[in-house]
N, C-alpha and C positions, 0 to 999 in steps of 0.2 A: 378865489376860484370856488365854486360854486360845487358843493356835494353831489353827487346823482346818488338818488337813492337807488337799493336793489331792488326795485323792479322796473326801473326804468333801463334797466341793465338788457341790451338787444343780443340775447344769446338764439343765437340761430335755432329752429328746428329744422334746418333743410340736412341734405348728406350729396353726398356725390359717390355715384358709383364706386368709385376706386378705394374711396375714404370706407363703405360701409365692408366692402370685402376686406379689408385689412384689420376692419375692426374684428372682423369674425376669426380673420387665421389669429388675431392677438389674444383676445379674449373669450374663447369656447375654452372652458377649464380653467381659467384665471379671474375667477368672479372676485378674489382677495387684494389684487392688485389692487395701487394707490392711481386713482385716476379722477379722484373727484376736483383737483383745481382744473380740469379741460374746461369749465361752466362754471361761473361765480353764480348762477340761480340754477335754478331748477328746469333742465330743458323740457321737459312735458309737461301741458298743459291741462289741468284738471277743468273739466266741466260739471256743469250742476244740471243743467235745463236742457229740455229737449230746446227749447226757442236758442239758445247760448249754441247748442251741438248744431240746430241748423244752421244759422249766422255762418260758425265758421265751416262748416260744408261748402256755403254759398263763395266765400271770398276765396275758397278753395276752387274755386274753378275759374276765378281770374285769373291766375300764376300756373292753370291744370298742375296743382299740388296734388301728392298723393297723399293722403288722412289716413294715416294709421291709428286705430283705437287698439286700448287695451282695458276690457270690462274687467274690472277686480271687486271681489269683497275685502274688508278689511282683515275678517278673520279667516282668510284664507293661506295657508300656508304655503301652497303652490305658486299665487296670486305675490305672496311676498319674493319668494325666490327670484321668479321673470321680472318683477320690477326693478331688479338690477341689475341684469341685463337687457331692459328696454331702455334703463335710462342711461345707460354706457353709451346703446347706439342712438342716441341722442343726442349726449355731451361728445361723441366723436364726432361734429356735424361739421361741416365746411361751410365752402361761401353757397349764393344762389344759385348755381348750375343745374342741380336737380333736385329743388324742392321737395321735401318731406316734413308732411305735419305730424309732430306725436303727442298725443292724448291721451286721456284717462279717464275713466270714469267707473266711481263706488254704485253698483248697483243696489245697495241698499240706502236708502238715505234718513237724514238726521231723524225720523223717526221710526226707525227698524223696519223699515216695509220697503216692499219694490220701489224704486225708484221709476220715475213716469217713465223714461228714456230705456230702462230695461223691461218696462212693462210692454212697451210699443214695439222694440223688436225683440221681444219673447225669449229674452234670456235665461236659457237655461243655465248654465255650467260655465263659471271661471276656472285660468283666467279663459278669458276667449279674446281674440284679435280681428278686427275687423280694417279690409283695408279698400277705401274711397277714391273714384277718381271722378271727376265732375258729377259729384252727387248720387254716386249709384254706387251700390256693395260689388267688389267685384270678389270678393271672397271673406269667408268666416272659418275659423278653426279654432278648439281649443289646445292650448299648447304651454308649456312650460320650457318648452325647446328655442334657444333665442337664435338660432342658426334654421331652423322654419320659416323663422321671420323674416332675418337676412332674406334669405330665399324667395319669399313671396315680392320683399319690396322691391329687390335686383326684379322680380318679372314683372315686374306692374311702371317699374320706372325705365325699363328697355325699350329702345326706340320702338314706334307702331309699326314701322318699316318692315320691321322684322317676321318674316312668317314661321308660326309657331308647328 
């Protein structure tokens, strides 16, 4: 029997409604909790290049995924805190019902300067969250809050049917 290696390991980024609300009444206040076997890799996806963050924009509007980014610095304290609770509602992800992409990206890169990707959309202040739906921003905020988050992705992933 043949090994798979860990990256070949197919851990979902998608969520389903019901799964991400549950993850919020579990986990707002329980960041200590043991939950990291939900994901044998890493459910968020780190990018480097604006050309990489287009690509998966684009294949993001095959499946009209929603792309959730999250810009961090590395020496950011607040940037570390939300990255454990972005990557909880990650590893809480179901099957394909309601796709969601989650991403990341160090706005400074490997030599201490803006990164192109944060130069092009004029990043100021981590973390900051941005979330995509067929290749357009439909919203940006900075936040440390992982229940904002929740929040925004429940409205961006609610039926269009719906009048707001």
């Amino acid at each position: 029997m043949e090994k798979v290696p860990p990256a070949k390991i197919n851990c979902r980024r998608i969520l389903r409604l019901g799964r991400i609300k549950s993850a919020v009444n579990e986990n707002i206040g329980n960041e200590d909790e043991e939950d990291d076997d939900l994901c044998p890799v890493d459910c968020v996806r780190e990018f480097k290049t604006n050309e990489e963050f287009l690509r998966i924009l684009e294949k993001a509007k095959e499946t009209n995924s929603l792309v959730v980014v999250d810009f961090y610095r590395t020496s950011c304290g607040s940037c570390k805190y939300i990255e454990q609770g972005f990557s909880k509602l990650c590893k809480g992800s179901g099957d394909q019902d309601a796709p969601v992409i989650f991403l990341k990206h160090n706005v400074i890169d490997e030599y201490d300067e803006e990164s192109e990707v944060a130069e092009r959309l004029r990043i100021r202040a981590v973390p900051l969250f941005h979330f995509y739906k067929n290749g357009v921003l439909l919203e940006a905020f900075p936040t440390r809050d992982k229940e904002r988050i929740v929040q925004a992705i429940l409205k961006y992933m609610a039926p269009a049917s719906r009048a707001s």
